[in-house]
FITORMAR-969824 format. One record per residue: residue in three letters; z, y, x of N, C-alpha, C in turn; residue number from 0. Coordinates in Angstrom, 2 decimals, m for minus. Atoms other than C-alpha are relative to their C-alpha. Last residue first. Layout:
> r_nup_nnorth_neast_caup_canorth_caeast_cup_cnorth_ceast_k
> Ala_Z_Y_X_Z_Y_X_Z_Y_X_NUM
...
REM end
This chain:
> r_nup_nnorth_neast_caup_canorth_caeast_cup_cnorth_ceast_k
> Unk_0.11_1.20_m1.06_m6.02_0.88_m7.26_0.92_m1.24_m0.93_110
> Unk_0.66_1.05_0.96_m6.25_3.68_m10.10_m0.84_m1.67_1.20_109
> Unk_m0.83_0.62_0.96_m3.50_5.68_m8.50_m0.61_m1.05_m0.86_108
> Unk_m1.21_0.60_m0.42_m5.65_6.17_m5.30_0.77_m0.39_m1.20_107
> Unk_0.43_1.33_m1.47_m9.12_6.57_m6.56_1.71_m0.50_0.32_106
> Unk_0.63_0.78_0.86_m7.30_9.47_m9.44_m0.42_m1.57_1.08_105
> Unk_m1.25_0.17_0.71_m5.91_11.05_m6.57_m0.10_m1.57_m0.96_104
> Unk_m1.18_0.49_m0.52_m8.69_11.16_m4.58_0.85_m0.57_m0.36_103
> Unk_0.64_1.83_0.52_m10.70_12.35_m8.16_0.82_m0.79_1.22_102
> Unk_m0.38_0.44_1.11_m8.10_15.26_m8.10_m0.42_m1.53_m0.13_101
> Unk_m1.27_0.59_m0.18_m8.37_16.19_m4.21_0.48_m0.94_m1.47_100
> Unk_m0.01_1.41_m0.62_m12.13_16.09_m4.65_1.33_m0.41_0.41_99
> Unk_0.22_m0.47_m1.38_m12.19_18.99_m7.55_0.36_m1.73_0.68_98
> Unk_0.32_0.83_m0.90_m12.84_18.83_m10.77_m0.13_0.48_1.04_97
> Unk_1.41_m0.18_m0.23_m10.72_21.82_m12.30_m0.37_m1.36_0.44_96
> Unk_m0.47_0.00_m1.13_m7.13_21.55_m14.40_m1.80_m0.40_0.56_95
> Unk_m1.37_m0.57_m0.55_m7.54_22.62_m17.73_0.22_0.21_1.66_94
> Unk_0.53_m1.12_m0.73_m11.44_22.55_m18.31_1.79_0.23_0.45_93
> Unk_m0.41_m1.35_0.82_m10.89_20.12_m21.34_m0.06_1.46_1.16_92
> Unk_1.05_m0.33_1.02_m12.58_17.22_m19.34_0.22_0.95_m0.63_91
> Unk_0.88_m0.19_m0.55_m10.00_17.69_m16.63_m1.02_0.22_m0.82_90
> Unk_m0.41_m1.21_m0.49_m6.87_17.66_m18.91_m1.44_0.65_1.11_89
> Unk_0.39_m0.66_0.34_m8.47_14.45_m19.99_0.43_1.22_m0.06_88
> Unk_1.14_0.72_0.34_m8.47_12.41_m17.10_m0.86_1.32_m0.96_87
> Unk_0.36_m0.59_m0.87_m5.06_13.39_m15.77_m1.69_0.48_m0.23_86
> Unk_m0.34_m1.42_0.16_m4.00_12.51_m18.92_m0.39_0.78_0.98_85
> Unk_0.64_m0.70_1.56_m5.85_9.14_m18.85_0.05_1.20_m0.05_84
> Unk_1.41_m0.65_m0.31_m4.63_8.86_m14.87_m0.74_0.20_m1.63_83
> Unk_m0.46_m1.39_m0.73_m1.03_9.23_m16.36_m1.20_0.48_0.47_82
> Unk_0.05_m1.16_0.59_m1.53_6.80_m19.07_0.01_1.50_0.87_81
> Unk_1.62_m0.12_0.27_m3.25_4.08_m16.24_0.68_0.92_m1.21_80
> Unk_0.60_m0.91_m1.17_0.28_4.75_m14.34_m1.57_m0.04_m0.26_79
> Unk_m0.42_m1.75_m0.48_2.29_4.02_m17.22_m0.60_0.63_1.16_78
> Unk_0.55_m0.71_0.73_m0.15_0.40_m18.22_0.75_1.90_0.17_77
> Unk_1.34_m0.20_m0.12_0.33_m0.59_m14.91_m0.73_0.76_m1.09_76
> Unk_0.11_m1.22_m0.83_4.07_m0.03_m14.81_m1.31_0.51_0.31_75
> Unk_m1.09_m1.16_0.39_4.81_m1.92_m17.94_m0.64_1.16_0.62_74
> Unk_0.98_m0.76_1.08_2.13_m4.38_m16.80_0.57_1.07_m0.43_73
> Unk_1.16_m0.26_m1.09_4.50_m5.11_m13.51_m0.70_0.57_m0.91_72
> Unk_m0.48_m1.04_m0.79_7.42_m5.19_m15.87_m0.98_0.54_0.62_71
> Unk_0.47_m0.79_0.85_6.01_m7.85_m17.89_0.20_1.26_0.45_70
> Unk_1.37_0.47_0.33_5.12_m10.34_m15.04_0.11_1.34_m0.94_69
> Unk_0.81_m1.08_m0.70_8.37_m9.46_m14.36_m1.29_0.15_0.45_68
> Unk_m0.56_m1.30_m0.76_10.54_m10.81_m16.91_m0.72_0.85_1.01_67
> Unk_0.63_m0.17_1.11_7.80_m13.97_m17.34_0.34_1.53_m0.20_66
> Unk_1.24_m0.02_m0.42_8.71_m14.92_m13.79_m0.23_1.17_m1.16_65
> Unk_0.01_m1.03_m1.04_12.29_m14.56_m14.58_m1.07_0.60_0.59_64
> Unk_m0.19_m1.11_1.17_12.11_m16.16_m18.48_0.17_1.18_1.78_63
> Unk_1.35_0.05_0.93_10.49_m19.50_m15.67_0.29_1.77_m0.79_62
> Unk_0.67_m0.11_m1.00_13.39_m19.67_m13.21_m1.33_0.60_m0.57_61
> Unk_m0.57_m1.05_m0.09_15.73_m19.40_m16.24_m1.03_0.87_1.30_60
> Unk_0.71_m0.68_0.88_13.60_m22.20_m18.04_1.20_1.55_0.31_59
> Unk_1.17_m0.07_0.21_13.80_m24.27_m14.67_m0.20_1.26_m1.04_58
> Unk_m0.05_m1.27_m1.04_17.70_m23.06_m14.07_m1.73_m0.33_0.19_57
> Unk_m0.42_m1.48_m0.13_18.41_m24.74_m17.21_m0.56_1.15_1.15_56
> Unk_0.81_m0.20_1.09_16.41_m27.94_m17.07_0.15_1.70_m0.47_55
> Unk_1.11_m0.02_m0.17_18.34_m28.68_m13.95_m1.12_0.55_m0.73_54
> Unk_0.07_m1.35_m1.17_21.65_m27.82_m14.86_m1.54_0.14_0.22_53
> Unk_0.19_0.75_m1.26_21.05_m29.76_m18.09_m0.13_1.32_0.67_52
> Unk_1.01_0.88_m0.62_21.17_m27.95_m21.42_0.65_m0.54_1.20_51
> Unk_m0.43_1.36_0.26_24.07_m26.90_m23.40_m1.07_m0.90_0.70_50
> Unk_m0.68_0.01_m0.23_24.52_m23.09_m21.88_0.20_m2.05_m0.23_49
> Unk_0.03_0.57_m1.29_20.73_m22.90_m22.07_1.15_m0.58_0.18_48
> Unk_0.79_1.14_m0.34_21.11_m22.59_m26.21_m0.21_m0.38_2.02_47
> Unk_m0.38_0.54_0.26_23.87_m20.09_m25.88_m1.07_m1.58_m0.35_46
> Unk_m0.93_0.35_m1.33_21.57_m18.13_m23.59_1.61_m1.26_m0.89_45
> Unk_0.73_0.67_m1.35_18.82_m18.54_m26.07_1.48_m0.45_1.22_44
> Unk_0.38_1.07_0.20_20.76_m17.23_m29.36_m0.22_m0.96_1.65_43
> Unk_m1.17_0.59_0.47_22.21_m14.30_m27.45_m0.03_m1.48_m0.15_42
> Unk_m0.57_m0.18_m1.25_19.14_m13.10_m26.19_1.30_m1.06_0.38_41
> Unk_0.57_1.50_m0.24_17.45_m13.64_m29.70_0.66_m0.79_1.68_40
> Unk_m0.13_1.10_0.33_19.44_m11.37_m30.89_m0.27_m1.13_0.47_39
> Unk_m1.05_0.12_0.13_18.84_m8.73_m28.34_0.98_m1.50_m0.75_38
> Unk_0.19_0.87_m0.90_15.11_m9.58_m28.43_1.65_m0.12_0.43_37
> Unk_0.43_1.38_0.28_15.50_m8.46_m32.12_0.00_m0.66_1.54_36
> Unk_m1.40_0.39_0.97_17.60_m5.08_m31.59_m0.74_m1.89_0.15_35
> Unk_m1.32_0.12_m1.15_14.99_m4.53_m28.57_0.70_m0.32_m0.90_34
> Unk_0.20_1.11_m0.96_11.84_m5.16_m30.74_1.07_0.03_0.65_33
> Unk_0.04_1.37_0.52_13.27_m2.92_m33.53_m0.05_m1.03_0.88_32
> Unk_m1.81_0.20_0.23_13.63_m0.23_m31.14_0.01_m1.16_m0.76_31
> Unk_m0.67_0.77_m1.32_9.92_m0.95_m29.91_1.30_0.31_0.23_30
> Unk_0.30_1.41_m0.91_8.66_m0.68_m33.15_0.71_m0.24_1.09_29
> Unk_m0.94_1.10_0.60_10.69_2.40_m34.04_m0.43_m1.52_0.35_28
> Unk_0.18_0.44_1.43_8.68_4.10_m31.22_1.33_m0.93_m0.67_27
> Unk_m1.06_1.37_m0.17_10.39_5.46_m27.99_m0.03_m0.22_m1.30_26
> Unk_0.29_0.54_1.10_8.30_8.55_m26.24_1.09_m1.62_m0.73_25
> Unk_0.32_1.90_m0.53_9.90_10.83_m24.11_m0.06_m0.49_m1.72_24
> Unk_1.30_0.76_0.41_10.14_14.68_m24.03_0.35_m1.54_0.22_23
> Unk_m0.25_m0.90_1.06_13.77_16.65_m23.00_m1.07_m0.95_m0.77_22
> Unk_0.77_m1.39_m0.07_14.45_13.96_m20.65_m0.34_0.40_m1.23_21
> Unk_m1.07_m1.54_m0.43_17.77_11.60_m20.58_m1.11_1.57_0.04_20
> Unk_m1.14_0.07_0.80_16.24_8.45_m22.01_0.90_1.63_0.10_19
> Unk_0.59_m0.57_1.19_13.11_8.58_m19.53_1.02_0.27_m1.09_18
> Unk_m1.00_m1.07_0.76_15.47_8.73_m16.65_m0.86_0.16_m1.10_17
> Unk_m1.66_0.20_0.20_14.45_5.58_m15.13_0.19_1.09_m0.89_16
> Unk_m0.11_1.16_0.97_10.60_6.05_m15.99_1.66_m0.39_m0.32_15
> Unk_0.40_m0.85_0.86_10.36_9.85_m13.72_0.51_m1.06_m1.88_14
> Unk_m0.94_m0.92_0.19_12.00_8.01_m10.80_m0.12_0.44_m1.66_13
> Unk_m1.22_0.52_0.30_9.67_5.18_m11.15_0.88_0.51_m0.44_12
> Unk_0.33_0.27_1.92_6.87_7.84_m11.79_1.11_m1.26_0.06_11
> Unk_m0.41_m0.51_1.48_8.02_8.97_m8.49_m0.42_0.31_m1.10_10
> Unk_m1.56_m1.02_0.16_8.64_6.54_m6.30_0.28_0.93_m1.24_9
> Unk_m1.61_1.02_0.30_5.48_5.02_m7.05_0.81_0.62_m0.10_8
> Unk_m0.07_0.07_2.05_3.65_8.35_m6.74_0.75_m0.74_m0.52_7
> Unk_m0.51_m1.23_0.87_5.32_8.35_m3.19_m0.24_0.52_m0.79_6
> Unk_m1.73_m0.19_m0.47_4.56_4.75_m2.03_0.43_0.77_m1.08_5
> Unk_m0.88_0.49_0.90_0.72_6.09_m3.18_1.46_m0.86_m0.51_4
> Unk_0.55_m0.90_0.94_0.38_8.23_m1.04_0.01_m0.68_m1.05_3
> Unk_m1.51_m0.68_m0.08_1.80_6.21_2.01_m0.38_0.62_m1.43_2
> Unk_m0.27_m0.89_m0.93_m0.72_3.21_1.56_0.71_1.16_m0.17_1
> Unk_0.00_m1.17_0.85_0.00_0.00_0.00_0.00_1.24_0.90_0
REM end
């Protein structure tokens, strides 16, 4: 990964932790619902591993860990393909100019 993008990483990580605490942020009822429900189901599950086999257990724990950040990774792919969108169309609207540091940019975050 090269240094330039490191330090977008950084900070649209930064920018993703504190989404909860900034003046703007998005946070449909869908995906409050989905957290009350994966909550439940959280519960359920881990009292279902608790009676399995060690073995069988730390397979489908080994497995909801993969799966855990398998989704994370898209999480961060789809927030850094909304950022080149906006970047995208703030350009087409004449806001911010085409210039070769922008598309750069754009090239680098859309790696």
């Amino acid at each position: 990964m090269n240094e330039v993008f490191e330090t977008l990483s950084d900070v649209f990580e930064e920018l993703r932790s504190e989404s909860e605490d900034r003046e703007y942020s998005v946070q449909t009822e869908e995906a409050k619902a989905a957290s009350r429900e994966l909550k439940k189901k959280q519960k359920a599950f881990e009292a279902y591993l608790s009676k399995l086999p060690k073995e069988d257990r730390e397979f489908l724990e080994g497995y909801m860990d993969a799966v855990d950040h398998a989704h994370y990774k898209e999480e961060q792919r789809a927030y850094y393909q909304g950022i080149v969108d906006a970047i995208q169309i703030l350009e087409g609207l004449g806001i911010i100019p085409k210039t070769a540091k922008v598309r750069e940019l754009l090239r680098r975050i859309g790696r």
